[in-house]
C-alpha positions in Angstrom: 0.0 0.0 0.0 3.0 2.3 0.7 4.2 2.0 -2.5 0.5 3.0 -4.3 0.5 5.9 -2.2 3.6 7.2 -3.1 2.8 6.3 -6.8 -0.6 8.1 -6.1 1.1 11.7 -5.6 0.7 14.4 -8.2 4.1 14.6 -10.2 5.4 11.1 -8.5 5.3 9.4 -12.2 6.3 12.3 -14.4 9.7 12.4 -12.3 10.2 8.6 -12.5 9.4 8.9 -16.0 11.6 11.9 -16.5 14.9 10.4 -14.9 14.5 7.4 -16.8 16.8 7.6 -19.2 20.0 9.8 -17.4 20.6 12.5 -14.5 19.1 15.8 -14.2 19.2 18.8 -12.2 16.7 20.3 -10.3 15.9 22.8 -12.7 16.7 20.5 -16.0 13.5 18.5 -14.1 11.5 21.1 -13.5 11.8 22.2 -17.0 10.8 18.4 -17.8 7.9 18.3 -15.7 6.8 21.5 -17.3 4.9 23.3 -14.9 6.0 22.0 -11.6 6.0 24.6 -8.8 10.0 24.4 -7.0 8.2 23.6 -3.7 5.9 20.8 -4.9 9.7 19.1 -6.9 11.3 19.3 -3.9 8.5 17.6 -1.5 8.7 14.7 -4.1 12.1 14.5 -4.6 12.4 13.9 -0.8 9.7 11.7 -1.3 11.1 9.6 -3.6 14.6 9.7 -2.1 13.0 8.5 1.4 11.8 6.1 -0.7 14.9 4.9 -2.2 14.2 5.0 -5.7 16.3 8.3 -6.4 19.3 9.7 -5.3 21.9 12.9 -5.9 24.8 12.8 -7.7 27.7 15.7 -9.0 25.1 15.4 -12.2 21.6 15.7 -10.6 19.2 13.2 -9.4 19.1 10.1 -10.9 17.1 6.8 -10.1 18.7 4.4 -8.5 19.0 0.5 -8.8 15.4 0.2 -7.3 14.1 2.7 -9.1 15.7 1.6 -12.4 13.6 -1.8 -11.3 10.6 -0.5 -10.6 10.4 1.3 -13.9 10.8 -2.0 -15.6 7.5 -3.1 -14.4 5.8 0.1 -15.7 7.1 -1.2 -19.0 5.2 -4.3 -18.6 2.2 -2.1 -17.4 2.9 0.5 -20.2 2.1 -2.7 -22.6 -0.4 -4.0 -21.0 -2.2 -0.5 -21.4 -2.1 -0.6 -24.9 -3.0 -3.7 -25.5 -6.5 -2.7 -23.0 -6.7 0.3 -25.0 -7.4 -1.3 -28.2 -10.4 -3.4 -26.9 -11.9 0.4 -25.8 -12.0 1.6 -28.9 
């Protein structure tokens, strides 16, 4: 249940989704996330770094191994998605 809260919070998945692929800053996210207020980042980057799925580095945050994980089963989810998409059309 933890873990579907945390998912559950406004901006959670658009930051996961954002440091998917390599390190950002704070403001390099921000600018991702488009439309993200500083104080609302920062609440969920200490979320999420509580949480053990991101951490800081010299080049910004990045997702670490369990985050890096955890994103692999959105992939399966992503699929799954599309594939539940297609029978509402």
């Amino acid at each position: 249940m933890a873990l579907i809260d945390l998912m559950g919070r406004r901006w959670v998945l658009r930051i996961l989704w954002e440091l998917r692929g390599n390190s950002l800053t704070f403001r390099a996210l921000q600018e991702a996330c488009g439309g993200i207020s500083p104080s609302i980042l920062n609440t969920r980057l200490a979320d999420l770094r509580n949480a053990a799925l991101i951490d800081t580095t010299d080049e910004g945050y990045q997702l670490t191994d369990l985050g890096r994980e955890l994103g692999s089963k959105f992939a399966d989810l992503t699929q799954w998605s599309e594939k539940w998409a297609k029978t509402l059309k």
